[in-house]
C-alpha positions in Angstrom: 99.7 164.9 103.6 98.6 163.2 100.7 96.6 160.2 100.2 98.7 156.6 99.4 98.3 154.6 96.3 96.1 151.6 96.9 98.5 148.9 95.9 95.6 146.4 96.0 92.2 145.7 97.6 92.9 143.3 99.4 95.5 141.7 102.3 99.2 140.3 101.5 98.9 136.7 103.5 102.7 136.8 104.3 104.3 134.0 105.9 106.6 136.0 108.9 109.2 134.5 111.5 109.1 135.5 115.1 111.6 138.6 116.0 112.3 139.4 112.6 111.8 143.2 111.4 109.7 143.7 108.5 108.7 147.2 106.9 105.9 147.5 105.6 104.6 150.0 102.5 102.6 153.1 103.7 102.6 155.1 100.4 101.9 152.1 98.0 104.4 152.9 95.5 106.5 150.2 96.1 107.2 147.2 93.4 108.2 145.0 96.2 104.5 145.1 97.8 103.9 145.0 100.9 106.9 145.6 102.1 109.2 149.3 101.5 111.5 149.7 99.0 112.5 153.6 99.1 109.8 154.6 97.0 108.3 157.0 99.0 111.5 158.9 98.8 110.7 162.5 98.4 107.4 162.0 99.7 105.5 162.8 103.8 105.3 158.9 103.9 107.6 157.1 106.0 107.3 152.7 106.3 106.3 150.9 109.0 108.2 148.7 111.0 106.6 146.2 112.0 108.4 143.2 114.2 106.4 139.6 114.2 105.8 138.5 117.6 105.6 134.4 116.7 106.1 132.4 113.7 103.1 132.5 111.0 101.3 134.1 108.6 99.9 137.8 109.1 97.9 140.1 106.8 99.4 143.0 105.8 97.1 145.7 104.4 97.4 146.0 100.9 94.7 148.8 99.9 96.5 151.6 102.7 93.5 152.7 104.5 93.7 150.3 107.2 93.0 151.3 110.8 95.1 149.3 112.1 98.6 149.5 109.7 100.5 147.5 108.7 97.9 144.8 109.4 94.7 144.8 107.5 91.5 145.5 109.2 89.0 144.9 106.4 89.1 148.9 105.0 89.4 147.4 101.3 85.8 146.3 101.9 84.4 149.6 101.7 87.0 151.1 98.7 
């Protein structure tokens, strides 16, 4: 598999509502960062649904390399 784009190095603070599906960018391509819009279309990458559990803001991984996708877990630190 190959390695995603970074789209940036660091998190998308994203305002989300509670039970609402959002997919989120794994190959970095995407204009509409962080969030898919069919760019990784003839690619192995595949989005990531991701569904908010409250209202509020969450931090979705911008850089990629995040352990714990879609949500950043401070990877960009070390890119």
């Amino acid at each position: 598999m190959s390695e995603p784009e970074i789209a940036q190095k660091a998190p998308y603070p994203t305002e989300v509502e509670a039970g609402k599906n959002y997919f989120w960018c794994a190959c970095g391509k995407s204009s509409n960062q962080p969030f898919c819009d069919g760019s990784h279309k003839g690619t192995d990458f595949t989005p990531v649904k991701y569904t908010a559990e409250k209202d509020g803001k969450v931090f979705f991984c911008g850089c990629k390399a995040s352990g714990k996708s879609p949500l950043c877990d401070g990877s960009h630190s070390k890119l």
